[in-house]
C-alpha positions as CSV (number, residue, x, y, z in Angstrom):
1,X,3.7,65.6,-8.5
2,X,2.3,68.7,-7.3
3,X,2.6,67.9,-3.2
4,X,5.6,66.3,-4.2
5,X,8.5,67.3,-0.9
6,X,11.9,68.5,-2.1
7,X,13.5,66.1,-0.1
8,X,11.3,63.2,-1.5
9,X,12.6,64.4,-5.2
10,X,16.2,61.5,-4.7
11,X,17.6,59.9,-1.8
12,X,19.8,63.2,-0.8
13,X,21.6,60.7,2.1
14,X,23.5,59.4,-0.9
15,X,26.2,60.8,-2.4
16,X,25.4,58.5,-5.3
17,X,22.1,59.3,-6.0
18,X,23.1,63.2,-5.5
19,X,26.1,62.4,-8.2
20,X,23.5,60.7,-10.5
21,X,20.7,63.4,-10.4
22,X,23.4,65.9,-10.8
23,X,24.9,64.9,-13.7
24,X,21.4,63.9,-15.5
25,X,20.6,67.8,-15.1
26,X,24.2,68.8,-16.3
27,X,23.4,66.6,-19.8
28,X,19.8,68.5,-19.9
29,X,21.7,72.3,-19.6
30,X,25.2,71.6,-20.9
31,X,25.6,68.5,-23.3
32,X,29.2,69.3,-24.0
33,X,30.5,69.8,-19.9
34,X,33.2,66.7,-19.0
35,X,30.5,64.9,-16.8
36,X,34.1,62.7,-15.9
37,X,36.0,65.7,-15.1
38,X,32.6,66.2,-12.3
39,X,32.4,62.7,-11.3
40,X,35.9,62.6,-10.7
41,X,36.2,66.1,-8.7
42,X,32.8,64.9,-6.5
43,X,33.9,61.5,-5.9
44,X,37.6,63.3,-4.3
45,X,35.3,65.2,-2.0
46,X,33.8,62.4,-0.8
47,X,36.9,61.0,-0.2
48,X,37.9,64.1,1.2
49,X,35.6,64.3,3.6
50,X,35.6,60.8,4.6
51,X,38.8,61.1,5.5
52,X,41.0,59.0,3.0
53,X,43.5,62.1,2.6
54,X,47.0,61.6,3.5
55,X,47.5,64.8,5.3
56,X,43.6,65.9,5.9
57,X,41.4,64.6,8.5
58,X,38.0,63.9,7.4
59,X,34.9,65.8,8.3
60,X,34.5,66.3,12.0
61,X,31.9,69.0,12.1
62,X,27.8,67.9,12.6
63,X,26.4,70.6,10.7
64,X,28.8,71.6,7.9
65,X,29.3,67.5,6.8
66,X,29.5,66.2,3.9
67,X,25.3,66.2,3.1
68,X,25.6,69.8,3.3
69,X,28.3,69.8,0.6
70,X,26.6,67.5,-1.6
71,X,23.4,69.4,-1.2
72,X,25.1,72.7,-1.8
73,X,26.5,71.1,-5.2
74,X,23.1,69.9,-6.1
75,X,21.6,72.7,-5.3
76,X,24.4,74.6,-7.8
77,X,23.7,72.2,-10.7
78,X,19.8,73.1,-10.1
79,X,20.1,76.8,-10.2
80,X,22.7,76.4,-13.3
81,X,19.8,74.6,-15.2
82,X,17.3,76.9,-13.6
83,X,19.8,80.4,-15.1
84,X,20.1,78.2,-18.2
85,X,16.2,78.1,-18.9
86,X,16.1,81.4,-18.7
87,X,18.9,82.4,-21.3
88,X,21.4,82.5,-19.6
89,X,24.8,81.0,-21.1
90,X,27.7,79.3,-19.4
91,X,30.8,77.5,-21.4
92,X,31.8,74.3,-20.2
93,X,34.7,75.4,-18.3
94,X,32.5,78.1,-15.9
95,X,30.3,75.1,-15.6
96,X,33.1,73.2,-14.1
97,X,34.5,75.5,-12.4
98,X,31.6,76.7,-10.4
99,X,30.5,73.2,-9.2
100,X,33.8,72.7,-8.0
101,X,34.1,76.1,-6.0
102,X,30.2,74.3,-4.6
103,X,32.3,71.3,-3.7
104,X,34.9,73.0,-2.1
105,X,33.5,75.9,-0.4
106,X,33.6,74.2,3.1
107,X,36.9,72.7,3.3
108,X,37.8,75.4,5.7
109,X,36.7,73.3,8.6
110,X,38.7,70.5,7.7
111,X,41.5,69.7,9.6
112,X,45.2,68.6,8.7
113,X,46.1,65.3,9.9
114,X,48.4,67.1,12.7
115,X,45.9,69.5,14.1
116,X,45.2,67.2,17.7
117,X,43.1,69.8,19.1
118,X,39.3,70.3,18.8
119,X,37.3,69.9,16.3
120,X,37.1,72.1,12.8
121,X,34.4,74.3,14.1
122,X,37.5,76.2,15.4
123,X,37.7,77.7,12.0
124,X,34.3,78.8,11.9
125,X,35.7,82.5,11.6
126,X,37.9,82.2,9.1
127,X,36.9,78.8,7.4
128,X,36.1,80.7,4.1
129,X,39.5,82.1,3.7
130,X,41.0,78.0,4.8
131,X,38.5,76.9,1.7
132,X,39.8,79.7,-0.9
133,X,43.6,78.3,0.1
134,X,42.6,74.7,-0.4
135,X,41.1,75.4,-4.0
136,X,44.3,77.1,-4.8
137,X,46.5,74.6,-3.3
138,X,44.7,71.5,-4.7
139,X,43.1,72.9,-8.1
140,X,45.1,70.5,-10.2
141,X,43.0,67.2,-7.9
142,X,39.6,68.7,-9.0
143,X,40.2,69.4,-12.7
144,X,41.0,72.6,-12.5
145,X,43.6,74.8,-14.6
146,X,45.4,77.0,-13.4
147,X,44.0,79.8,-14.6
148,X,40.7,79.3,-12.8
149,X,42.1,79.4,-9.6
150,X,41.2,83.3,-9.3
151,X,37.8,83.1,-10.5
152,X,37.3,79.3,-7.8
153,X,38.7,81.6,-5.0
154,X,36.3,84.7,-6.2
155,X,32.9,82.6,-6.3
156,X,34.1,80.6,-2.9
157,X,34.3,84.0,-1.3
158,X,30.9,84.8,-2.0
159,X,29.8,82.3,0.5
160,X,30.9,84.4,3.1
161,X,27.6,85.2,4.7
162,X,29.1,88.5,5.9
163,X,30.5,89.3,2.4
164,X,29.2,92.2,-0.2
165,X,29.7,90.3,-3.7
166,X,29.8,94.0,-4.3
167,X,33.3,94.3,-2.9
168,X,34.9,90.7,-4.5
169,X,37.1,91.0,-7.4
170,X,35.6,89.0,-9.9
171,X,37.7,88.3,-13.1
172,X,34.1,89.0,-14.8
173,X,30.9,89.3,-14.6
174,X,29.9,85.9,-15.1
175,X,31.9,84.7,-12.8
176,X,30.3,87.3,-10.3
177,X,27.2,85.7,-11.3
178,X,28.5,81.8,-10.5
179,X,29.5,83.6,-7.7
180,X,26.5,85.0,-6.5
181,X,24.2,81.9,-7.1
182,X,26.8,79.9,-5.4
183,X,26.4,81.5,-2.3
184,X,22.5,81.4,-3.0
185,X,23.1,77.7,-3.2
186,X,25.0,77.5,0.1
187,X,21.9,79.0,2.0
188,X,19.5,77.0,0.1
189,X,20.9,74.0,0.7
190,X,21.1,74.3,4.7
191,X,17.9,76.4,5.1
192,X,15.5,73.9,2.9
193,X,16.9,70.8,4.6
194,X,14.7,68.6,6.3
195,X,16.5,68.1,9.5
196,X,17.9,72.4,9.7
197,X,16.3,72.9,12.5
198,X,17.6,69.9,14.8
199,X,20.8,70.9,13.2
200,X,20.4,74.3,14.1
201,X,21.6,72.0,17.5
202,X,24.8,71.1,16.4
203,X,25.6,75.1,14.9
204,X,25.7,76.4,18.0
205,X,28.1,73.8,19.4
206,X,29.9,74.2,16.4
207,X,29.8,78.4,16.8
208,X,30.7,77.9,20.8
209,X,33.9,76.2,19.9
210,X,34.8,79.3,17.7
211,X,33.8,81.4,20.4
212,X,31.9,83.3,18.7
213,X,29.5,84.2,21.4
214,X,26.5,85.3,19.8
215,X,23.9,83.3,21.2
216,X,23.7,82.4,25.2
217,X,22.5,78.6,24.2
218,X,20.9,76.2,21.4
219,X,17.8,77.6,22.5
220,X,19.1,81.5,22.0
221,X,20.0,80.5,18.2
222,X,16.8,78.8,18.0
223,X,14.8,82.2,18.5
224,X,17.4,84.3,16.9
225,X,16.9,82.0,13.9
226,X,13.5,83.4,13.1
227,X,15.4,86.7,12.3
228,X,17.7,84.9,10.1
229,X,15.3,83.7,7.8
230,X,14.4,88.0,6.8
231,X,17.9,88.7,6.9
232,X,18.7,85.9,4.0
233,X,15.3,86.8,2.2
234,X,16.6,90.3,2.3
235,X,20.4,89.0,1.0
236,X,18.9,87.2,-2.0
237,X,17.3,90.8,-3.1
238,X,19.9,92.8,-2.3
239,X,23.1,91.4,-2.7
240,X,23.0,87.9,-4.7
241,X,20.5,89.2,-7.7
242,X,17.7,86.8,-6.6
243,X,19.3,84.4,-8.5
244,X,17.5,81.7,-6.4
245,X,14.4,83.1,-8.7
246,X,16.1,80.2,-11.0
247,X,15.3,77.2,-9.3
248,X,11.3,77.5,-10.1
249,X,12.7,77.0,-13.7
250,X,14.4,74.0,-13.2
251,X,11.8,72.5,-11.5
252,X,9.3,73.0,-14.4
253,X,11.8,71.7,-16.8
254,X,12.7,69.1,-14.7
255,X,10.2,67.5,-13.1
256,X,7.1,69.2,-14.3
257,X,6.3,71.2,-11.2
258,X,6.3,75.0,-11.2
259,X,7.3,75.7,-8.1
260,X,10.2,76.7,-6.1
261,X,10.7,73.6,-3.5
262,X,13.3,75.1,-2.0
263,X,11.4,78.0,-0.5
264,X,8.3,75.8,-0.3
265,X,10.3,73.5,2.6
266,X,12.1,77.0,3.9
267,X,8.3,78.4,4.6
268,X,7.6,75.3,6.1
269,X,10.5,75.0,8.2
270,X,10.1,78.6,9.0
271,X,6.4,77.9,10.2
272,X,7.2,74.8,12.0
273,X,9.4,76.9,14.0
274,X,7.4,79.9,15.2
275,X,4.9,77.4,16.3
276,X,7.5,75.6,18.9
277,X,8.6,78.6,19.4
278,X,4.9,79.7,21.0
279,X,4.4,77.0,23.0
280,X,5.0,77.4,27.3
281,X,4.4,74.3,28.5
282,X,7.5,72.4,26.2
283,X,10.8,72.7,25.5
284,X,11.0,73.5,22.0
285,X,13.9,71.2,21.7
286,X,11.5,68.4,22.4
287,X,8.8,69.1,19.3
288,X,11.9,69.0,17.1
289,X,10.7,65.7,14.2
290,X,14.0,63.8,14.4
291,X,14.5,63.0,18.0
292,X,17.7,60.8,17.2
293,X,19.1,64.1,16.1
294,X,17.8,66.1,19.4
295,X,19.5,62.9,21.2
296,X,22.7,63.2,19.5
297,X,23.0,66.6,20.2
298,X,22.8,66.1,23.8
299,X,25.0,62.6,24.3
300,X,27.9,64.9,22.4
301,X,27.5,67.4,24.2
302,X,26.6,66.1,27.9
């Protein structure tokens, strides 16, 4: 098990087998959490973001889809075992209510079923704001009460990647603590999986329809990523209490392995990178792994 790939852990292309790993760690941190209540608030999402809403369209957007939601929830469970073999304590309720904040926090791109034009990306701006209003309009769907709204909204807003947890108004400070390792989850979960960087393709048509014009092209964000990976190093230290420190706990209790595979495929990723990055002869676009990614990417977008 020690080579062992995060990605090679469970089949994270199903929902099912994300569902099923999750709530196998839940029993092993928090025997007495409603694993219905979860099953039942993961499988709306799902639905959600398949589009079997009424009044919602389902998931239009290539790189915030629904695999980054249920890796973002796994990712949540993971560092909730991780916090929880370290002493930390969360009741029941917490529990619930920061996986559901994980299941939620993108709903912001999603569209209602009368919005005609474009895609979600639209929302890109103000898509954190869109997700805080969904949790409070639909709490009641996902098993929450009504007096968790505040504290769903609070840990959503940490996901902000602009936001100062500093300057949320937490109900308390465990919630600011959910809060904080949900948005650690957030960035785990895109930045460790195996295909970010072809999907680093579909961000910046997804950032261009939000015109927000920070890069010139795909291949502009691809260069500018190599600075992103020391600003989110940095946020993890300063403003989110390094709570991704808790994941090298869960993977000793879980499987054995006392490492942190998150950053282990981050470095990689990160490596990979600056080396396509180097080469003049090639179009870095073209050394990316998963060509049918790179190929979707352009038919889209031709």
């Amino acid at each position: 098990m020690a080579d062992i790939q995060l990605a090679n852990l469970i089949q994270m292309e199903s929902p099912q087998a994300v569902l099923d790993e999750a709530i196998a760690v839940i029993n092993c941190f928090s025997a007495d959490t409603d694993t219905l209540a979860i099953r039942s608030a993961f499988d709306q999402t799902v639905s959600l973001y398949r589009g079997d809403w009424a009044h919602t369209k389902g998931c239009n957007t290539d790189y915030h889809d629904l695999k980054h939601v249920t890796d973002c929830f796994l990712a949540m469970v993971r560092l909730f075992h991780g916090a929880g073999e370290t002493g930390s304590r969360f009741s029941r309720r917490q529990v619930h209510q920061g996986l559901v904040a994980a299941l939620l926090h993108d709903t912001g791109y999603l569209q209602n079923s009368e919005d005609t034009e474009g895609t979600g990306a639209k929302y890109t701006a103000c898509h954190v704001r869109r997700s805080m209003d969904f949790l409070q309009q639909h709490f009641a769907t996902f098993g929450l009460q009504e007096s968790e709204i505040h504290a769903g909204m609070a840990m959503i807003h940490c996901t902000d990647i602009n936001c100062d947890p500093a300057a949320v108004p937490f109900p308390d400070k465990t919630t600011e603590k959910i809060g904080k390792m949900l948005a650690t989850a957030d960035i785990l979960a895109q930045m460790a999986d195996r295909t970010y960087l072809e999907k680093l393709l579909f961000l910046f048509y997804e950032l261009d329809e939000a015109r927000i014009e920070d890069y010139r092209d795909e291949l502009d964000l691809m260069h500018r990523s190599k600075d992103f990976y020391i600003r989110m190093a940095d946020r993890f230290d300063t403003q989110l209490s390094s709570a991704n420190r808790f994941m090298v706990h869960h993977f000793k209790a879980r499987w054995k392995i006392n490492k942190d595979l998150y950053q282990r495929a981050i470095d990689k990723q990160r490596s990979y990178l600056a080396d396509i990055l180097m080469a003049v002869d090639h179009d870095p676009r073209d050394r990316l792994r998963r060509s049918r990614i790179v190929e979707a990417v352009r038919n889209k977008h031709a």
